[in-house]
Legacy VTK file of the C-alpha trace (Angstrom):
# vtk DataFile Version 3.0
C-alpha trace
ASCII
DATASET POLYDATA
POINTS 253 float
36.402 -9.351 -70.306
32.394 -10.308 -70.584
33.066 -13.195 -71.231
35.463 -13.732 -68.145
32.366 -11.917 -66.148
30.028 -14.287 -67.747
31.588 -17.347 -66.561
31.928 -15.642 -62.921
28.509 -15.259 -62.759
27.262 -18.677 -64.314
30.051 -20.014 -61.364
28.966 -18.090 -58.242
25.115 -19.368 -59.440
25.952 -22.510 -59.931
27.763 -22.506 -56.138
25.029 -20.813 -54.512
22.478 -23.598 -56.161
24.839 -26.516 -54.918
24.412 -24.955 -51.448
20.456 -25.048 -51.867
20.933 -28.494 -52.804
23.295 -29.240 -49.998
20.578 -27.235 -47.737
17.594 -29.424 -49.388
19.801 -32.781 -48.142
21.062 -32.127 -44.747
17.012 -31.237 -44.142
16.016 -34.003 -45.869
17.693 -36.379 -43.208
15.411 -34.622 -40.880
12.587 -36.945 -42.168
12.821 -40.234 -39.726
11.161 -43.057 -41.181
13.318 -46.188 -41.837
11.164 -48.764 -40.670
10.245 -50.976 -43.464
7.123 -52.099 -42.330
6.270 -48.639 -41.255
6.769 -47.825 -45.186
5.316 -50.494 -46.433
2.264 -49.591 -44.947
2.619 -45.982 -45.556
2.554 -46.780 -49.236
-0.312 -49.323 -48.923
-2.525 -46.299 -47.987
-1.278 -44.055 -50.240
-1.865 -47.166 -52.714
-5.687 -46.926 -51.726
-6.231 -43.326 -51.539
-4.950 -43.287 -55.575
-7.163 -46.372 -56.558
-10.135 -44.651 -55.184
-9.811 -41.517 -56.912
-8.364 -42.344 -60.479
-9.030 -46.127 -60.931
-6.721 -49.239 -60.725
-5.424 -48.954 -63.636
-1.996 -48.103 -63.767
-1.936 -46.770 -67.366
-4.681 -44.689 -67.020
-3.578 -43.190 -63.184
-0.426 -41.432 -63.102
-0.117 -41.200 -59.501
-0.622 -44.989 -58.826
2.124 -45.275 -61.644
4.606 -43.523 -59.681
3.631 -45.243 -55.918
4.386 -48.695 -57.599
7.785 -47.350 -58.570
8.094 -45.782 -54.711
6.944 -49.844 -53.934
9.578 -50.940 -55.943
12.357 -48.639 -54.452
11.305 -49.383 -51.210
11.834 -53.279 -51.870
8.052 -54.094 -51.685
7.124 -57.078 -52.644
5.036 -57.353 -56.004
1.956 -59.365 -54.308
1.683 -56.852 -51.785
1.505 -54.068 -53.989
-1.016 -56.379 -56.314
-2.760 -56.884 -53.468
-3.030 -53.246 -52.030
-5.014 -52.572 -55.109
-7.723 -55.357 -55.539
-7.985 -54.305 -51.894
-8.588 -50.635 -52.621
-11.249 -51.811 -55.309
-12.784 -53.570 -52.682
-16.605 -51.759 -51.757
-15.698 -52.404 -48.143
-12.141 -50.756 -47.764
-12.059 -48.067 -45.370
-11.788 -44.485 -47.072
-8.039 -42.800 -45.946
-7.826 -39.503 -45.676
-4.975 -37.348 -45.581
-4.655 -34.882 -42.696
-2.501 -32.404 -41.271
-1.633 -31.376 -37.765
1.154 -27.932 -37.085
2.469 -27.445 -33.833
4.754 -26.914 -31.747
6.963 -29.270 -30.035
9.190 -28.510 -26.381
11.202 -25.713 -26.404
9.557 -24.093 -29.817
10.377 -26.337 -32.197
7.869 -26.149 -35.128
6.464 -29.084 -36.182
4.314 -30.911 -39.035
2.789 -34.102 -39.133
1.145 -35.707 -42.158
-1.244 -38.738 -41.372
-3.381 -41.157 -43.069
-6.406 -42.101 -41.339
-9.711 -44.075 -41.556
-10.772 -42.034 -38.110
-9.906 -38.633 -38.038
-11.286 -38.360 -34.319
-8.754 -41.305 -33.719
-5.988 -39.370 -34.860
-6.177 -35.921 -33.813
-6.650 -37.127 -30.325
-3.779 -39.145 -30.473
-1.567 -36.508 -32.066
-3.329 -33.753 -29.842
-1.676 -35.846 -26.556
1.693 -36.217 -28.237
2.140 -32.521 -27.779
0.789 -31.991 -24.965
2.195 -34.244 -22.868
5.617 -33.866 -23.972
5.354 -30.243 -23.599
4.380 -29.073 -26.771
1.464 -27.610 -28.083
-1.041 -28.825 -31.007
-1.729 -25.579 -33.196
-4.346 -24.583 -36.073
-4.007 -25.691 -39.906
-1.778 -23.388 -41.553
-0.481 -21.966 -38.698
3.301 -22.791 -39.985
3.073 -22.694 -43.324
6.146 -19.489 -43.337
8.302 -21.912 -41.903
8.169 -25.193 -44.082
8.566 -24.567 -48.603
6.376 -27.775 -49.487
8.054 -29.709 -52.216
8.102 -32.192 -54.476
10.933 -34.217 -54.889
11.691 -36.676 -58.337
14.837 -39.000 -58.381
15.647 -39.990 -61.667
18.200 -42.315 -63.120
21.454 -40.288 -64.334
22.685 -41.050 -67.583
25.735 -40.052 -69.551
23.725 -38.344 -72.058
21.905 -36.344 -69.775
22.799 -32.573 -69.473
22.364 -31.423 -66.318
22.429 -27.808 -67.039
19.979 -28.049 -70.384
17.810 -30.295 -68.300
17.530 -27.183 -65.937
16.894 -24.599 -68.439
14.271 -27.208 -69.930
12.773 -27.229 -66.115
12.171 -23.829 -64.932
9.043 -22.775 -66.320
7.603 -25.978 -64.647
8.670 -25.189 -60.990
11.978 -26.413 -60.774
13.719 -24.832 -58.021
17.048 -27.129 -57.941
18.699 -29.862 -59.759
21.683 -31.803 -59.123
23.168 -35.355 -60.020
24.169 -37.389 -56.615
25.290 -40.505 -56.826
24.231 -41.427 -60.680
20.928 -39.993 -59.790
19.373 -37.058 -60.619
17.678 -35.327 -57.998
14.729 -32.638 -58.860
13.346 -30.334 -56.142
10.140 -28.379 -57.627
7.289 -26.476 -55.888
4.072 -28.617 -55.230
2.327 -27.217 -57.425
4.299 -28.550 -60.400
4.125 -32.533 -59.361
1.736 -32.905 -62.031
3.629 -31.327 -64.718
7.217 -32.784 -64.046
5.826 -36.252 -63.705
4.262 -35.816 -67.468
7.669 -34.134 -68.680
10.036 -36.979 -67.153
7.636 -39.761 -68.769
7.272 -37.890 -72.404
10.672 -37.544 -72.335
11.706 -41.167 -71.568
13.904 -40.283 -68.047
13.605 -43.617 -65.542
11.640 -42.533 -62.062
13.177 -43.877 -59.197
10.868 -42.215 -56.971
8.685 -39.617 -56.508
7.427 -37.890 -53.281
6.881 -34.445 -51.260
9.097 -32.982 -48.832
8.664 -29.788 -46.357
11.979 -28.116 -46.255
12.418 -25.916 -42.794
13.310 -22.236 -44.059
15.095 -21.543 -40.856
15.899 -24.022 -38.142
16.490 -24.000 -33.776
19.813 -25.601 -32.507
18.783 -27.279 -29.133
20.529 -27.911 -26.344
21.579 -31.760 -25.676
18.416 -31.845 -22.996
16.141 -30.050 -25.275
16.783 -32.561 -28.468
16.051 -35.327 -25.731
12.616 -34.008 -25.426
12.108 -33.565 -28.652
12.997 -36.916 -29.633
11.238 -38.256 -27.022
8.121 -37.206 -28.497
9.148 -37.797 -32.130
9.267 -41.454 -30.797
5.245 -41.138 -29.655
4.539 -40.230 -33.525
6.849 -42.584 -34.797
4.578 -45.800 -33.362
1.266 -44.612 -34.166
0.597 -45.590 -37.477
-1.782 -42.959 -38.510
1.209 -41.050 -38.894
3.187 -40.639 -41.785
5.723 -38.156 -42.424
6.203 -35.597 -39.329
8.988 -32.690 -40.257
10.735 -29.996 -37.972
13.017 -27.549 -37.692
15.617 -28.747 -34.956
19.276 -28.345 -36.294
LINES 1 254
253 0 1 2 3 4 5 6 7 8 9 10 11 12 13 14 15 16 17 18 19 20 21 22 23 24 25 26 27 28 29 30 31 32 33 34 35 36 37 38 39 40 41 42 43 44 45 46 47 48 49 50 51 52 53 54 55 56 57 58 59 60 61 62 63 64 65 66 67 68 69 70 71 72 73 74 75 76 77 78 79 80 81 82 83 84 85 86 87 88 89 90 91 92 93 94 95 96 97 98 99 100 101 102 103 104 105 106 107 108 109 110 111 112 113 114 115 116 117 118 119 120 121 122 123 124 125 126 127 128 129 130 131 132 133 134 135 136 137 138 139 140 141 142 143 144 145 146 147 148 149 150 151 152 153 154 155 156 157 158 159 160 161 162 163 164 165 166 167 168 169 170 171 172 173 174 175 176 177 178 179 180 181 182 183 184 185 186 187 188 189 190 191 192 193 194 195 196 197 198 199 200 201 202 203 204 205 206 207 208 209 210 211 212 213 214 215 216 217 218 219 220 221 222 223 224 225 226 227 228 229 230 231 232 233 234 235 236 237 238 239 240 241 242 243 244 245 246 247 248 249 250 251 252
């Protein structure tokens, strides 16, 4: 009989985790980018920002190890990536930065956008009239932080002698919040905090990155009317073109 009660309770866990995950990729397809210049660009600053702060040297900077692979996934070419870091290394490249603007978009829909800039006066000007004029309103730094769980997000390549529950139990003193296998890949959701720590885990241990990024995962979400997801798209549009911009996250339904 505990043993029977055992298994109900490893099964009604495991369920309840495969709904997280489902959770964690219905909001994922809340994140809009698909333009391919758009990304290669995105990753050409991110490129930069890593070259400047731990050298251009690959073997010796973890995270520009893992934005080559992101290059690679995303079907960048090789010269462009080669060239994104002699550029970095470069005395005149402009310095990015990495900002972020909370607020709130028509009809109270929360919203976060992550940019990249060279001109921070540029960009929160810009971002400031995206709101505004599409009747939303640009709010203070933290301001939403209760309604977004900032992760980090590894896809790794699946293999048949990987075990997905071990793997787990290996994972959870380093932040792992959910794992599941989609598609031959592995996909690990941990907190931010723990980037760092599952990156040096996955390479130790020999597991092939796909990719490696951050996500913000809307702990509750707004179902809008036909009209109101007009307006909001209409101004998701605005931050879509400006290329300061690079991830922006909500909680529309």
């Amino acid at each position: 009989m505990n043993d029977y009660f055992c298994a109900r309770f490893h099964e009604i866990n495991f369920h309840k985790k495969m709904g997280r995950a489902f959770e964690y990729r219905k909001a994922k397809k809340m994140k809009r980018w698909g333009n391919m210049a758009k990304t290669f660009t995105k990753i050409g600053k991110d490129i930069t920002i890593a070259v400047k702060a731990g050298g251009a040297d690959p073997g010796m900077n973890p995270r520009l190890r893992l934005l080559m692979q992101n290059a690679k996934n995303a079907n960048m070419p090789k010269e462009n990536v080669e060239r994104a870091i002699k550029k970095a290394t470069a005395p005149d490249t402009a310095d990015y930065r990495e900002v972020i603007y909370e607020g709130y978009g028509p009809h109270g829909i929360a919203v976060v956008v992550e940019t990249t800039t060279d001109n921070p006066t540029r960009t929160v000007a810009n971002v400031r009239s995206y709101f505004t004029r599409n009747g939303g309103s640009l709010g203070t730094t933290g301001s939403l932080s209760f309604l977004f769980e900032h992760k980090c997000v590894f896809k790794l390549k699946s293999s048949k002698e990987t075990d997905l529950e071990e793997l787990e139990l290996e994972l959870i003193d380093l932040g792992v919040s959910d794992i599941f296998d989609e598609e031959d890949t592995i996909i690990v959701y941990g907190e931010f905090e723990s980037f760092g720590a599952l990156q040096k885990y996955f390479e130790e241990n020999h597991f092939e990155i796909i990719t490696a990024e951050f996500d913000r995962i809307p702990t509750q979400t707004k179902e809008p009317t036909p009209d109101e997801a007009a307006d909001m798209e209409k101004m998701l549009t605005k931050f879509e073109d400006d290329e300061d911009v690079s991830n922006v996250y909500h909680n529309m339904r």
